[in-house]
ZABA-413338 format. One record per residue (C-alpha): residue in three letters; x, y, z. Coordinates in pm, whole numbers, always signed. Layout:
BEGIN
+-----+--------+--------+--------+
| res |      X |      Y |      Z |
+-----+--------+--------+--------+
| ALA |      X |      Y |      Z |
...
+-----+--------+--------+--------+
***
This chain:
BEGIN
+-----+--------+--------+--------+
| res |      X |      Y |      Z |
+-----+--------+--------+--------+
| UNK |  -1693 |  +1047 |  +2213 |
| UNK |  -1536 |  +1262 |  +1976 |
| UNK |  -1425 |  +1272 |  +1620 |
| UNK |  -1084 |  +1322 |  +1460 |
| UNK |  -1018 |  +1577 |  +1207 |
| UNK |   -772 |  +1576 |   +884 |
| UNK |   -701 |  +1831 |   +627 |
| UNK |   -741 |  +1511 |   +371 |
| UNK |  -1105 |  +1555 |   +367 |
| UNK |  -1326 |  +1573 |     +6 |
| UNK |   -934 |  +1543 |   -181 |
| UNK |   -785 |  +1246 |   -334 |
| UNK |   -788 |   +928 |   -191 |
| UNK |  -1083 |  +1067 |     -6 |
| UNK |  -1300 |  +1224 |   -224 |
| UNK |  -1689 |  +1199 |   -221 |
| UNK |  -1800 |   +848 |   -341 |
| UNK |  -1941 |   +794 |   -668 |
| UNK |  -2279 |   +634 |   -783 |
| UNK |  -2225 |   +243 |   -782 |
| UNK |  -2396 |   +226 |  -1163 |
| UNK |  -2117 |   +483 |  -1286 |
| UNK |  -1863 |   +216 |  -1222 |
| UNK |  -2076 |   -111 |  -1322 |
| UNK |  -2187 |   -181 |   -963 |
| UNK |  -2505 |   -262 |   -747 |
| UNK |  -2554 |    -24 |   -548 |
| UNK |  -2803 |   -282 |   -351 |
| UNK |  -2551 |   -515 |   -326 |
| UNK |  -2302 |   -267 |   -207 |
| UNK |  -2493 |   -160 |   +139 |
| UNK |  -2516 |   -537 |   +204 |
| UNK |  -2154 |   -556 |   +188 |
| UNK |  -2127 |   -245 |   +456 |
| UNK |  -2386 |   -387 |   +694 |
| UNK |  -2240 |   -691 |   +708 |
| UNK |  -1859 |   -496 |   +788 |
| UNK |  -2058 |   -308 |  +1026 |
| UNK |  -2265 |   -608 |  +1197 |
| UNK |  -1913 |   -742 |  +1255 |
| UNK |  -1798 |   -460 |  +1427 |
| UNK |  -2155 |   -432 |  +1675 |
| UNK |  -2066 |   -807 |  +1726 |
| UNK |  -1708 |   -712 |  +1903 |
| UNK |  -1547 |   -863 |  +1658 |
| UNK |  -1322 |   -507 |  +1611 |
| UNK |  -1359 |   -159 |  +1826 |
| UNK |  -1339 |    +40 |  +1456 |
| UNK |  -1248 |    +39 |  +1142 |
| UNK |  -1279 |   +151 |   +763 |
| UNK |  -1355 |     +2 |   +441 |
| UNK |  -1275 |   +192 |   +118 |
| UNK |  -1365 |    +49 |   -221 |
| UNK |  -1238 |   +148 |   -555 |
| UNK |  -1312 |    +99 |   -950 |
| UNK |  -1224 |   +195 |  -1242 |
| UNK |  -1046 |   +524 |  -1128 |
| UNK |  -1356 |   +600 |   -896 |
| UNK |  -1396 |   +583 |   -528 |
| UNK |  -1724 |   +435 |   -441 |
| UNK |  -1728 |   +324 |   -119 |
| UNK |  -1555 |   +499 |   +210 |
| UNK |  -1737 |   +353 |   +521 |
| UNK |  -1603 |   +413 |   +903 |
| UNK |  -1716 |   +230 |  +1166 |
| UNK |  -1705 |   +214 |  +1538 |
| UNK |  -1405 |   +362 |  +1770 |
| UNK |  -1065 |   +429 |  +1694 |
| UNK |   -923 |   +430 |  +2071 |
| UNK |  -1048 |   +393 |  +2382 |
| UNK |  -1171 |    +81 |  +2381 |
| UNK |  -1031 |    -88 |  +2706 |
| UNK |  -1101 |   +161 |  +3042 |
| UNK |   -745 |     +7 |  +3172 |
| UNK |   -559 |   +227 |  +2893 |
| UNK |   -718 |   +550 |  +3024 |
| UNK |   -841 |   +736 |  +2716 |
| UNK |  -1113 |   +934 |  +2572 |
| UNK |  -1320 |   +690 |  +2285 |
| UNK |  -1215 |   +880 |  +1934 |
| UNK |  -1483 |   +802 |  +1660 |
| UNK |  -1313 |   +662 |  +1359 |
| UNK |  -1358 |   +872 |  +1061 |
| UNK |  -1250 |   +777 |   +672 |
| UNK |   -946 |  +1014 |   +765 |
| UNK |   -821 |   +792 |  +1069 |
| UNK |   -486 |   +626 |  +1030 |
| UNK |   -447 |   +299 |  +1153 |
| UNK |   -145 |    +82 |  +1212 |
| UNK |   -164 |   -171 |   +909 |
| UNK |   +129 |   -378 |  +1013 |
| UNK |   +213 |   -685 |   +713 |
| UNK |    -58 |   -475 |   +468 |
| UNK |   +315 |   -277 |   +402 |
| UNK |   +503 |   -581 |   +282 |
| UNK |   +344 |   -551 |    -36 |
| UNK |   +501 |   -168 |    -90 |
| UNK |   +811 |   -295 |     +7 |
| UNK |   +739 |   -558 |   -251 |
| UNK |   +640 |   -281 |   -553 |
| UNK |   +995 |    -64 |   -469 |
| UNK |  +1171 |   -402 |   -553 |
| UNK |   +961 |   -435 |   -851 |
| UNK |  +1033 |   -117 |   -955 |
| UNK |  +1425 |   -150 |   -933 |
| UNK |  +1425 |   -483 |  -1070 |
| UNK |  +1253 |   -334 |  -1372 |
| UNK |  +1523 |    -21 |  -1399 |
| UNK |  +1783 |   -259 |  -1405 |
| UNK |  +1922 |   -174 |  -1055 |
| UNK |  +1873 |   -533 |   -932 |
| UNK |  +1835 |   -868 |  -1019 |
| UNK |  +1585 |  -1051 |   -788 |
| UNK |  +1756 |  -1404 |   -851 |
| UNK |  +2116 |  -1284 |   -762 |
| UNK |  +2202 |  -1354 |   -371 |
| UNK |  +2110 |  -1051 |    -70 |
| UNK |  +2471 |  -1073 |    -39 |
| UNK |  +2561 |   -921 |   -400 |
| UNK |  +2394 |   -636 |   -255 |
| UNK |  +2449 |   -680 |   +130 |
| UNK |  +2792 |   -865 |   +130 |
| UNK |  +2764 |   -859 |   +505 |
| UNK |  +2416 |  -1055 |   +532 |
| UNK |  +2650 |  -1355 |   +358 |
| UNK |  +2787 |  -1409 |   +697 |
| UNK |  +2664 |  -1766 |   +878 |
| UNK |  +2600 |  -1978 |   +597 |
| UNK |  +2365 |  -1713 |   +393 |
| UNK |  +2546 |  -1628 |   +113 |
| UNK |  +2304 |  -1824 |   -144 |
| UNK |  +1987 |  -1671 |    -35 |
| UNK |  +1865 |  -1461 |   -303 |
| UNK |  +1616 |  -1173 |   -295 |
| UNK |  +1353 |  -1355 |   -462 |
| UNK |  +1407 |  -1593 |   -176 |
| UNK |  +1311 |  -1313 |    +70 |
| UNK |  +1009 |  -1184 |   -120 |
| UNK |   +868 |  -1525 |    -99 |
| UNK |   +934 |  -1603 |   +216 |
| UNK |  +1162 |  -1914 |   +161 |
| UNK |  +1462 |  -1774 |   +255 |
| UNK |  +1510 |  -1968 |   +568 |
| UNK |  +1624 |  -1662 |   +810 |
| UNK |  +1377 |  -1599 |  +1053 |
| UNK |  +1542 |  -1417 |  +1395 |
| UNK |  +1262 |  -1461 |  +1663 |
| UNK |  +1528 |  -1369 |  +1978 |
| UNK |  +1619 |  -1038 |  +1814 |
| UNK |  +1206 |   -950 |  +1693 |
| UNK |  +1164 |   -985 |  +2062 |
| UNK |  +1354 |   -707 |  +2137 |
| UNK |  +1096 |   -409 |  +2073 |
| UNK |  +1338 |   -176 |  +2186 |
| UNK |  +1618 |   -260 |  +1925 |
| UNK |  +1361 |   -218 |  +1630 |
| UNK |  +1419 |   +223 |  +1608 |
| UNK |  +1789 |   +163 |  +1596 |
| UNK |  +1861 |    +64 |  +1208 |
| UNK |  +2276 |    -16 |  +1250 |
| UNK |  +2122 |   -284 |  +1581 |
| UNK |  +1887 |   -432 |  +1269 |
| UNK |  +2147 |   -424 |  +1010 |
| UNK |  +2412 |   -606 |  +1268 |
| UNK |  +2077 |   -860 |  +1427 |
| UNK |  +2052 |   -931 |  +1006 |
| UNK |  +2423 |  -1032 |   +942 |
| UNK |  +2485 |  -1221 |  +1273 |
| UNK |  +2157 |  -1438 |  +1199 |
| UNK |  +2188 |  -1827 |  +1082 |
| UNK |  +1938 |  -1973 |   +916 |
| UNK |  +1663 |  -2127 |  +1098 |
| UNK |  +1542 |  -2327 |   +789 |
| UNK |  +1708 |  -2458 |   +464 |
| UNK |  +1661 |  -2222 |   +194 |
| UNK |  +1402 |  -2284 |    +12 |
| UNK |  +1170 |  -2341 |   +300 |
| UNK |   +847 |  -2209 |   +309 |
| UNK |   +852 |  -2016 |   +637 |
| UNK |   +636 |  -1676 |   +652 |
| UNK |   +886 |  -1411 |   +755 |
| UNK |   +738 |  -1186 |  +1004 |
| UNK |   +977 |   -851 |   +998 |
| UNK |  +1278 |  -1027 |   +854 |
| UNK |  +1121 |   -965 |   +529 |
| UNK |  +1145 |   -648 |   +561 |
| UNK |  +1441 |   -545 |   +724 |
| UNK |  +1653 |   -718 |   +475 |
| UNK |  +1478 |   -602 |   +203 |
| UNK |  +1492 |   -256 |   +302 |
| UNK |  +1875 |   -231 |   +350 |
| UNK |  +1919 |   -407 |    -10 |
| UNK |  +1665 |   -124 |   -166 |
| UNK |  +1902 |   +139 |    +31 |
| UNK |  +2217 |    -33 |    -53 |
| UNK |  +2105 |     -5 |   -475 |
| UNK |  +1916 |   +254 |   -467 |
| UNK |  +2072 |   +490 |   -160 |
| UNK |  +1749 |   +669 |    -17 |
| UNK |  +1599 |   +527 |   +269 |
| UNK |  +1324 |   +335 |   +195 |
| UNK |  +1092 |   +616 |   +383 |
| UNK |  +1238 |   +871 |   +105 |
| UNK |  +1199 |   +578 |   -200 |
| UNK |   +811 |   +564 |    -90 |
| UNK |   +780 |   +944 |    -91 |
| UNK |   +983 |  +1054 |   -363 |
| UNK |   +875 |   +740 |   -606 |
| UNK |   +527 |   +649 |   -452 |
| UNK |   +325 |   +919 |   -193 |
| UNK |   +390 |  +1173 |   -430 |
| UNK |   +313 |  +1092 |   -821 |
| UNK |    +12 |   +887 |   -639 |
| UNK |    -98 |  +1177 |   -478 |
| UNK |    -76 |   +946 |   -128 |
| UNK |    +88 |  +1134 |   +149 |
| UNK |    -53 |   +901 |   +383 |
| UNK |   +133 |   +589 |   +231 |
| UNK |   +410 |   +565 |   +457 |
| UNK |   +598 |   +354 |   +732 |
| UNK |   +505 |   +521 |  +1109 |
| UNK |   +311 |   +815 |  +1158 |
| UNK |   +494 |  +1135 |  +1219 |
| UNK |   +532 |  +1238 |  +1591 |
| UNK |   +287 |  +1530 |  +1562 |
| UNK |     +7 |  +1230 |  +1416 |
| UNK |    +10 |  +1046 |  +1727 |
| UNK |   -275 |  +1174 |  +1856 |
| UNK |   -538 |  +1105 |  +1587 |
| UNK |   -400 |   +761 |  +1543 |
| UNK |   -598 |   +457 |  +1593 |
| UNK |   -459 |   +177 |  +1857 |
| UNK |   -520 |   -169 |  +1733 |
| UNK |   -610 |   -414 |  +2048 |
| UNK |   -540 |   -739 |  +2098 |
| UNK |   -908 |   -938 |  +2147 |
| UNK |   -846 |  -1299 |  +2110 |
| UNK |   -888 |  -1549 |  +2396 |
| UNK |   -498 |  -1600 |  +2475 |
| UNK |   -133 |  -1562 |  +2338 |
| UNK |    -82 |  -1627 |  +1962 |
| UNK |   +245 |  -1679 |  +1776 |
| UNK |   +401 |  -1667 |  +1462 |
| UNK |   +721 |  -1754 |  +1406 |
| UNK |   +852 |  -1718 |  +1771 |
| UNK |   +698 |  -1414 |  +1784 |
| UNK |   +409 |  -1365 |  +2018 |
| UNK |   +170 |  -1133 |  +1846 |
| UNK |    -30 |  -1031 |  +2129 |
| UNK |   +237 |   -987 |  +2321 |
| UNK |   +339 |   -679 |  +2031 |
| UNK |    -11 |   -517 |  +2086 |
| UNK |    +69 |   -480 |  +2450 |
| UNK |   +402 |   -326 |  +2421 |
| UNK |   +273 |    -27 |  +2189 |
| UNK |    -28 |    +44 |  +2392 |
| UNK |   +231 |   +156 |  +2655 |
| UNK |   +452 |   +249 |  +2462 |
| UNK |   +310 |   +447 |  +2184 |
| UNK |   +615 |   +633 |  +2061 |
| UNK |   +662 |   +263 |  +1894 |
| UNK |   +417 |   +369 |  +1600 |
| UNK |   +661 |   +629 |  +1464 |
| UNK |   +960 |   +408 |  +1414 |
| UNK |  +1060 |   +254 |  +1040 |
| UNK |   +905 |   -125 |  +1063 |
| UNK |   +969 |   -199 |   +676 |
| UNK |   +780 |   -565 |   +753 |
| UNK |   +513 |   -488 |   +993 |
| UNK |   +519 |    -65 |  +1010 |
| UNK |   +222 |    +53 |   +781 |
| UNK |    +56 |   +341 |   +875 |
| UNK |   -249 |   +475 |   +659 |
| UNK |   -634 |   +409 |   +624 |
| UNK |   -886 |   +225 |   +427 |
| UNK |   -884 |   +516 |   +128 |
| UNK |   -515 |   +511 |    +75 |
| UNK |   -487 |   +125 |    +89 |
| UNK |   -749 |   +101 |   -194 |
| UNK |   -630 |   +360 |   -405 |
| UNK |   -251 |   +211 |   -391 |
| UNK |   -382 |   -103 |   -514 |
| UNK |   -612 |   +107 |   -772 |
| UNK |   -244 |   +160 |   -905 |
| UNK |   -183 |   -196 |   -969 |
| UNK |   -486 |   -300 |  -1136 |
| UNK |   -469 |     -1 |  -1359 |
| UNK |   -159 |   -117 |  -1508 |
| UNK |   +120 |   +126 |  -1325 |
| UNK |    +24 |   +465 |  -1407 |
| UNK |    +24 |   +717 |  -1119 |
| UNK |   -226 |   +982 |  -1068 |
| UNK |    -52 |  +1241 |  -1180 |
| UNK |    +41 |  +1039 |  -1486 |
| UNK |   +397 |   +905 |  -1389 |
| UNK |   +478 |   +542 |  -1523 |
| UNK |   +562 |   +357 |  -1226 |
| UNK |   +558 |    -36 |  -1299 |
| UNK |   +495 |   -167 |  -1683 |
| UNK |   +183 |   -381 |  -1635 |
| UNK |   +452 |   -676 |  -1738 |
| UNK |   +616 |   -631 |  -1400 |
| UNK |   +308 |   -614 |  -1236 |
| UNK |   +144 |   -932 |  -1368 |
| UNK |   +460 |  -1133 |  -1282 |
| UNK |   +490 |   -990 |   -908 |
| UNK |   +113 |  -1088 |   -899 |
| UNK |   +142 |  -1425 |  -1066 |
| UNK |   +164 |  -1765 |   -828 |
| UNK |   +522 |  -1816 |   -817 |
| UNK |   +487 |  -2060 |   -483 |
| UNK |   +235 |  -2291 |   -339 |
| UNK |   +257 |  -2495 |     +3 |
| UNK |   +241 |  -2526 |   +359 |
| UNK |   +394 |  -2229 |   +572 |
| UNK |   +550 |  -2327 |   +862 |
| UNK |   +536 |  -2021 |  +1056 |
| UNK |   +125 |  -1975 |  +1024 |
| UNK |    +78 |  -2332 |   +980 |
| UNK |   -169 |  -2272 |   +684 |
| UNK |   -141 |  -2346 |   +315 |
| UNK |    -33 |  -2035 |   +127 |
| UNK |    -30 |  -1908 |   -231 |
| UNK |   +209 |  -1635 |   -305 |
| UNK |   +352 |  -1444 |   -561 |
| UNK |   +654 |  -1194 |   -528 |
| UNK |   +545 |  -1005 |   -196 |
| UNK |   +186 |  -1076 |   -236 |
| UNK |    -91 |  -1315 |   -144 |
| UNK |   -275 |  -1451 |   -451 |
| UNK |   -592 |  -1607 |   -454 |
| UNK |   -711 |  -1983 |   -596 |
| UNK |  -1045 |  -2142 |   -767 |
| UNK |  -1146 |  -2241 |   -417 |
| UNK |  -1243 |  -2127 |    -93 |
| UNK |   -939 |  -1823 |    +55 |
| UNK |   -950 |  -1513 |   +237 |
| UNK |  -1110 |  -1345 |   -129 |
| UNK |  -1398 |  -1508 |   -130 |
| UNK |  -1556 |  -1812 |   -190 |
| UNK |  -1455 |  -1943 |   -530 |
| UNK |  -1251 |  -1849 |   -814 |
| UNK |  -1059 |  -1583 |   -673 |
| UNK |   -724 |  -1635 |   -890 |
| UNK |   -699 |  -1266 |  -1055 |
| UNK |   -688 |  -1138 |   -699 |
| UNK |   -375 |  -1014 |   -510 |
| UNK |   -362 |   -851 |   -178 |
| UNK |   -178 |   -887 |   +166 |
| UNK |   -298 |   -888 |   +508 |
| UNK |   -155 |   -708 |   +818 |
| UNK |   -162 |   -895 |  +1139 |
| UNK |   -482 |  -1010 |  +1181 |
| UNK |   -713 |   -696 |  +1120 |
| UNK |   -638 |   -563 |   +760 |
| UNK |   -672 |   -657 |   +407 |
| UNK |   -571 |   -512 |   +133 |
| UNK |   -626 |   -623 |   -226 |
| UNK |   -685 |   -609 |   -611 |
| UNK |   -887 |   -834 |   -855 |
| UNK |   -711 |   -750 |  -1198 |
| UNK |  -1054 |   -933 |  -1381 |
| UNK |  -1294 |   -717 |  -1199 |
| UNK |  -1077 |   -402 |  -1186 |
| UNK |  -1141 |   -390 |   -774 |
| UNK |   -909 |   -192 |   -546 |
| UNK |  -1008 |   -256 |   -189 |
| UNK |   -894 |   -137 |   +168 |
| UNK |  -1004 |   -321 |   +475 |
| UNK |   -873 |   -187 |   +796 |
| UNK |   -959 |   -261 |  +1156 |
| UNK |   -832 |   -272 |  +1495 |
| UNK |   -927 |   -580 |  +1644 |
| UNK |   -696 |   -879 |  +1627 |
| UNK |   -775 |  -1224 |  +1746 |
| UNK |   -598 |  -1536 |  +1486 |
| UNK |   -534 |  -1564 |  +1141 |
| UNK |   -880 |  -1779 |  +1104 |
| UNK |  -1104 |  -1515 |  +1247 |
| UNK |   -938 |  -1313 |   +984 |
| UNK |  -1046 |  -1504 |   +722 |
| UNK |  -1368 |  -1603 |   +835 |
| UNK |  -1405 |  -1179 |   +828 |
| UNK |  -1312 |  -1115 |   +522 |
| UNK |  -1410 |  -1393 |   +297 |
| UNK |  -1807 |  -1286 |   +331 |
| UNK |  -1691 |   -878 |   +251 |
| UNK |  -1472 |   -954 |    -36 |
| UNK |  -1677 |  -1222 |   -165 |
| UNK |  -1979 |   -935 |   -193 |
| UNK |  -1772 |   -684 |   -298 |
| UNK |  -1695 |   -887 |   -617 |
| UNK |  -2033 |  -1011 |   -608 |
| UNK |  -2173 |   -649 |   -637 |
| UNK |  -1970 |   -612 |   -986 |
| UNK |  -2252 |   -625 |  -1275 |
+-----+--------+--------+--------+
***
């Protein structure tokens, strides 16, 4: 096997990790947390993957484990070691970003998150959507899910085939429905960030993100000349799974032979990064909005009320209670996917069924927990609640 290499090594997100007791942590209870990631991965429960862990401004955890492709023999390739510098598809993990560029709008005064997608999309009004609003959208009760059209993997690159699959679309539920929105989320809240703001939202998350953060690997598709050091996530569970119409597994296929597919714009389900850069976005967050380089992004205002529950109920397309806030997944005082108990200061969002990432605004955690093994939404869970139940565990 051999190892990838990245000019991102010892620099920001990845820097060398500090000593647990600098940041209030056991350093004990730490390694138990990074066996246990790493007993999962011996157990096949991933090929590879990465967990970074962050607090109080300091990286002090940056594990890799396993391989990052070349996994099955049918696909042909050489095994790749994952390193801390892979990048990993981190599909859903993105809607929060998408989430935190309508956050920072609203707060500019650019757009009101209660007014209808169609003040800002007049076209999307088309078919009985015109009361939909954008808060609708960000969580996931807007009613418009489009499972023909997120069939069509080959119509995804082509932006004007989106924008058109968006405004010929009726709903499938009545607003107001709690239905998890696979990509619709965010295709529709991309072309309203474009619409108000007029970048793309690939030049919003450089200009107004990657950059002041000091992230350049927070972005939507990897870059044609990336390809090659780019993990593949596979598909390990015992048969087809669906969400939403959309069969899942079916998706994993498609960009194994097709993997061209990982450099197209995917707003909902597009993330491309690793571990370190997931953590240190969310390090963001919990630290109130300020950048690395000192930049204001979000008041910590805006951020407490895109983090707060705004929703609670049963989500038709997973068929699993859900908590949400505006883009995010919050936790509760019992059992979710952040641990055991009394988990409601934490925030986070998954991507398909292999990557977490989160905050805990008590505990002043920023976490990144990326894999590429993907089976159901309940082996997720049943992975992560034991890591991110020690992480917070290992906070003295």
């Amino acid at each position: 096997m051999r190892s990838q290499d990245s000019p991102t090594v010892g620099v920001f997100p990845q820097e060398e990790p500090v000593d647990a007791a600098f940041v209030g942590m056991s350093a004990d209870r730490l390694r138990k947390v990074v066996r246990a990631f790493k007993r999962q991965q011996r157990r096949g429960l991933f090929p590879g993957g990465q967990i970074a862990i962050r607090r109080h401004g300091s990286l002090v955890v940056n594990e890799p484990v396993g391989i990052a492709r070349g996994f099955l023999p049918e696909h042909n390739e050489a095994a790749i070691v994952t390193t801390p510098q892979t990048l990993f598809p981190c599909f859903s993990a993105g809607k929060a970003v998408i989430a935190i560029i309508v956050a920072m709008l609203e707060e500019r005064g650019q757009l009101a998150v209660e007014e209808p997608v169609a003040k800002y999309f007049p076209e999307f009004g088309a078919g009985g959507k015109g009361d939909i609003t954008v808060l609708d959208v960000l969580t996931h009760r807007g009613g418009v899910l489009m499972p023909e059209f997120c069939k069509q993997v080959e119509a995804w690159a082509d932006w004007d085939r989106v924008v058109e699959a968006m405004i010929a679309a009726e709903p499938s539920h009545r607003r107001g429905t709690l239905a998890y929105h696979p990509l619709e989320y965010g295709w529709v809240l991309s072309e309203v960030i474009q619409r108000v703001d007029g970048r793309t939202v690939q030049e919003f998350v450089r200009d107004e993100l990657a950059e002041p953060m000091g992230l350049p690997e927070l972005k939507f598709g990897a870059r044609p000349s990336e390809l090659a050091r780019v993990g593949r996530s596979y598909w390990v569970g015992s048969g087809p799974f669906k969400i939403a119409g959309l069969d899942i597994s079916g998706v994993f296929e498609t960009f194994h032979h097709r993997p061209e597919l990982m450099t197209i714009f995917l707003p909902g389900a597009g993330l491309m990064t690793n571990a370190a850069t997931l953590a240190a976005f969310y390090e963001m967050l919990v630290s109130g909005g300020v950048a690395r380089d000192g930049t204001r992004l979000l008041s910590r205002d805006t951020i407490r009320k895109y983090t707060t529950r705004h929703v609670m109920g049963w989500d038709r397309s997973n068929k699993a209670p859900i908590v949400l806030g505006r883009g995010f997944f919050l936790g509760t005082k019992t059992t979710n996917i952040y641990g055991w108990w009394d988990t409601g200061d934490c925030f986070g969002h998954a991507g398909a069924f292999c990557t977490l990432g989160w905050g805990d605004h008590r505990l002043g955690l920023a976490v990144g927990i990326v894999s590429n093994g993907n089976s159901s939404p309940m082996d997720l869970v049943t992975r992560m609640i034991p890591i991110c139940d020690g992480i917070r565990k290992a906070c003295l």
